[in-house]
N, C-alpha and C positions, 0 to 999 in steps of 0.2 A: 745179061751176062752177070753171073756172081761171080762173089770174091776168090772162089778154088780157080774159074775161069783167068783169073787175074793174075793169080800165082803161077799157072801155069805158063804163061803166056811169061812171066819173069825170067832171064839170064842165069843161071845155076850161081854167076858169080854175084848175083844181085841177091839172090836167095840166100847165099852163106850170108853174105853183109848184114841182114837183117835178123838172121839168127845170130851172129856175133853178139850186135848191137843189142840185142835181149841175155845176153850171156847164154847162150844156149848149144848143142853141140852141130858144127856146123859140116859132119863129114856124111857120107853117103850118096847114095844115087838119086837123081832131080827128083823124083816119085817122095823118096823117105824126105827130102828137104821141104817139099811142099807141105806133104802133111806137117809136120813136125813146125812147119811157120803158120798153117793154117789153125792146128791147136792154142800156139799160142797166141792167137788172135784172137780166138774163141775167148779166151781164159782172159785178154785184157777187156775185152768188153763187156763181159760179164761180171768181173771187180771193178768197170765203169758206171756201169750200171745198176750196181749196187751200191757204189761211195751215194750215185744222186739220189737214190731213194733213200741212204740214211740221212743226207744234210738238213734236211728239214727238220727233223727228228734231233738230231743235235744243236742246231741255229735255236729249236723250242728250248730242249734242255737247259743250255748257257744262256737262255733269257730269263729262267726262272731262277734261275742261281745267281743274276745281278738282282733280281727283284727280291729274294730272298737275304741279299746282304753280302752273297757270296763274288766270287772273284767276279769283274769286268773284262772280258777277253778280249772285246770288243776295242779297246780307246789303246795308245800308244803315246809312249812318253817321249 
């Protein structure tokens, strides 16, 4: 079963909630509510999944810049 099966399978009133809750427009018929929550899914997992690919990339960055002198991001006062 995937995720569209999921959604579909959701309460029209459960479907608004979740589009609210992303600030999104929550009026239409179950069909356009589905897509319209399923897009925004797509589009969190895919800026999820690109924060983890760049953390590394930056954890390297902000280690060469304490090693170089520059700020410690790292320690808290």
């Amino acid at each position: 079963m995937g995720a569209s099966d999921d959604l579909q399978r959701m309460r029209v009133a459960d479907l608004r909630d979740e589009l609210a809750r992303r600030s999104l427009d929550t009026g239409g018929l179950k069909a356009a509510l589905v897509s319209r929550l399923a897009k925004a899914l797509r589009s969190e997992k895919e800026t999820s999944s690109s924060r983890r690919e760049a953390e590394p990339q930056i954890r390297e960055r902000e280690r060469g810049e304490t090693a170089r002198g520059g700020v410690d991001r790292t320690t808290t006062r």
